[in-house]
C-alpha positions as CSV (number, residue, x, y, z in Angstrom):
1,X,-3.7,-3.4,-23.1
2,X,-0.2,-1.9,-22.8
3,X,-1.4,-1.0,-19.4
4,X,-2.6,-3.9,-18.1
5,X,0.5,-6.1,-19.4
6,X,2.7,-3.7,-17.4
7,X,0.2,-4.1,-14.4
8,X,0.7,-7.8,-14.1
9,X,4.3,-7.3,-14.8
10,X,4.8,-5.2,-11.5
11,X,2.4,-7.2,-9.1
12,X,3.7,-10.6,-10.7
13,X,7.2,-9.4,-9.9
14,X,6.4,-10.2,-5.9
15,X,5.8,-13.3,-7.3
16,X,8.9,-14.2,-9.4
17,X,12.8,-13.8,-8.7
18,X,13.9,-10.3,-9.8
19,X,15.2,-10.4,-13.5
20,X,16.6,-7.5,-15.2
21,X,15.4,-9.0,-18.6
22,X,12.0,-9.0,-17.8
23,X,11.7,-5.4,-16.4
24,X,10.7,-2.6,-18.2
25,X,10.8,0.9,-16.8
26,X,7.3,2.6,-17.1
27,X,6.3,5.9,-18.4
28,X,6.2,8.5,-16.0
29,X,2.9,9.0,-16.1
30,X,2.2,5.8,-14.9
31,X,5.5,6.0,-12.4
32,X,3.8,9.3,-10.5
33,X,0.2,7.3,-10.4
34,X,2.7,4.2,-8.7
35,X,5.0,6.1,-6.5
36,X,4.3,8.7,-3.8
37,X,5.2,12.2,-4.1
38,X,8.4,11.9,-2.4
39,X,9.4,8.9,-4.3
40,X,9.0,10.2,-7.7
41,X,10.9,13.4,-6.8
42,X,13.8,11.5,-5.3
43,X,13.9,8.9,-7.9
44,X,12.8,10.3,-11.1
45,X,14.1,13.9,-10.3
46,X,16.9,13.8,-8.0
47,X,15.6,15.2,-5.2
48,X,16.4,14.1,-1.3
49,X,14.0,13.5,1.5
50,X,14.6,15.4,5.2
51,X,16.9,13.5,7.1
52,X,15.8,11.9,10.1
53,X,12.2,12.3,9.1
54,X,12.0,8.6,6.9
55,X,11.1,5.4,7.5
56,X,14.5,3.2,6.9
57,X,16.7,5.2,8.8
58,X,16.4,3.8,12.2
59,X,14.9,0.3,10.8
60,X,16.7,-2.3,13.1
61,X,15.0,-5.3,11.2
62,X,17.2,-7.9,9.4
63,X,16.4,-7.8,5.3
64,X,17.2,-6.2,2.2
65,X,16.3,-3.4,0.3
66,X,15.5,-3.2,-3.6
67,X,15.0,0.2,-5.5
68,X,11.0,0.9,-5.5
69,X,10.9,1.1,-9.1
70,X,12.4,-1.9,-10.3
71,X,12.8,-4.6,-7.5
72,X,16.2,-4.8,-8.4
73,X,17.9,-6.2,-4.9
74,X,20.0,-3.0,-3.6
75,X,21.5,-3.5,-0.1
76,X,21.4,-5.9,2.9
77,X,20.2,-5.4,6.7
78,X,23.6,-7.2,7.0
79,X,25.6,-4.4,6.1
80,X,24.2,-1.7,7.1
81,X,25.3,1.3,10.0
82,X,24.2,4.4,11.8
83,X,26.4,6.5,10.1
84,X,24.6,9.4,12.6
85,X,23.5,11.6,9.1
86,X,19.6,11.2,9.0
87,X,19.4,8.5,6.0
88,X,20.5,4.8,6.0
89,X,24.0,3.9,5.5
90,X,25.2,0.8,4.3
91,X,29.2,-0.3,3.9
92,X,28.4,-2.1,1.2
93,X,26.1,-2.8,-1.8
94,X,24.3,-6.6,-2.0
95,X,24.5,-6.6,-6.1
96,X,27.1,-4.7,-7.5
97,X,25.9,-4.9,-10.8
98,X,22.7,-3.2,-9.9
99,X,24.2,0.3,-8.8
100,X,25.4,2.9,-11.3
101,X,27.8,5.5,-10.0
102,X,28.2,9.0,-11.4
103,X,30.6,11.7,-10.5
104,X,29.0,15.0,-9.7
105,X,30.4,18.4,-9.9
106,X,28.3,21.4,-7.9
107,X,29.3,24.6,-7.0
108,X,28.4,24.3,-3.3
109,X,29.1,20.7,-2.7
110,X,31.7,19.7,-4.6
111,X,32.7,17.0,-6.3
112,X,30.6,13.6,-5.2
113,X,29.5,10.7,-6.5
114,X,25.9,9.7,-7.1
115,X,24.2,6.5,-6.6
116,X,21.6,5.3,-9.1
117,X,19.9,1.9,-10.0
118,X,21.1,-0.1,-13.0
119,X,18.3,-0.9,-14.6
120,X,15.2,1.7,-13.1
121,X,17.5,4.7,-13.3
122,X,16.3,5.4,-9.9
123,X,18.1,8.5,-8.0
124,X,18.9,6.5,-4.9
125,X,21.5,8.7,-2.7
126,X,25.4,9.2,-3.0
127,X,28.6,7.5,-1.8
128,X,31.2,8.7,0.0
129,X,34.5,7.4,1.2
130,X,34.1,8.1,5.2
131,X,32.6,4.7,5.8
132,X,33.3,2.3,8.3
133,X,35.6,-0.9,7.5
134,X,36.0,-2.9,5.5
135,X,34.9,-1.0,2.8
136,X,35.4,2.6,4.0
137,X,32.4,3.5,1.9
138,X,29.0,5.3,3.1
139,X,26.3,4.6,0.6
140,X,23.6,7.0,1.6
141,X,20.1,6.2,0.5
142,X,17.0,8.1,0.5
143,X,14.0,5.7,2.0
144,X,11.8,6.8,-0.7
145,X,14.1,5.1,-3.7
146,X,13.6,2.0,-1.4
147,X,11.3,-0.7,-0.8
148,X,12.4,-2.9,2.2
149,X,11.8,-6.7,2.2
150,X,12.1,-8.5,6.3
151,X,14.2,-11.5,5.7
152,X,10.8,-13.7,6.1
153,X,9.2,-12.7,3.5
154,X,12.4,-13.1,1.0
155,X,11.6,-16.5,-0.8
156,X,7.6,-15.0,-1.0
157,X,8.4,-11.9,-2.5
158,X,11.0,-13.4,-5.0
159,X,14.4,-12.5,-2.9
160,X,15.0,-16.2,-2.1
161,X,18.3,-16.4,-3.3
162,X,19.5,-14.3,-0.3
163,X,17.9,-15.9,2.8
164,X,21.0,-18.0,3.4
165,X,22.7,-14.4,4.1
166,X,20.8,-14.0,7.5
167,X,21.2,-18.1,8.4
168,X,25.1,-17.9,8.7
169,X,24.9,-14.9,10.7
């Protein structure tokens, strides 16, 4: 039963605005059964996918992206530049209060700061402050932490809220 409620609750969520109060992160076995390889080890285990080799990247196509877990709305088409390093780039996040940022400490890399979703706890990429203006900020996102939604399908898949983003363009 536990199953099937949390089946419903992620193909009903096309259906329905995103709502943080209605998601609830599954188990992980039932995350590697949803997710593909790559996703679950970028999301769930912090990996990164191969630059240049992943579908968002070079995506012209005017939308937004949520985190593949949750839904929960990430980053807009709108704001969004080749920043020339192999992963999408955005200037800017679309909902604040869905990204979590961490600073990281490694041995080889430094200190950075990672990017993760609020409510999925989804790996998503990291931030750094060589952006473009106005923000100065690159947000760089693996594809795989991603699901992308075309700005015609918006009010369909529950995203409605943000069509009038690509109408005052």
């Amino acid at each position: 039963m536990k199953y099937i409620t949390l089946f419903l609750l992620l193909t009903c969520q096309n259906a329905y605005s995103w709502d943080a109060t209605n998601f609830k992160k599954p188990e992980k076995t039932l995350l590697k059964k949803m997710l593909s390889p790559l996703s679950y080890e970028v999301t769930q285990e912090d990996g990164t996918e191969r630059p240049f080799k992943n579908p968002y990247n070079d995506l012209k196509k005017e939308g937004i992206y949520v985190d593949i877990v949750s839904g929960e709305p990430l980053f807009s088409s709108l704001d969004k530049y080749d920043s020339g390093t192999g992963w999408p780039s955005f200037y800017k996040v679309l909902v604040k209060d869905n990204i979590v940022e961490k600073e990281e400490k490694s041995l080889f890399l430094g200190k950075r700061t990672e990017v993760r979703s609020k409510h999925a706890n989804s790996h998503l990429g990291h931030v750094f402050d060589d952006g473009p203006a106005p923000t100065g900020l690159r947000y760089c996102m693996n594809s795989a932490a991603m699901k992308f939604i075309p700005k015609e399908e918006l009010k369909a898949k529950g995203y409605g809220e943000f069509e009038e983003l690509f109408s005052r363009k």
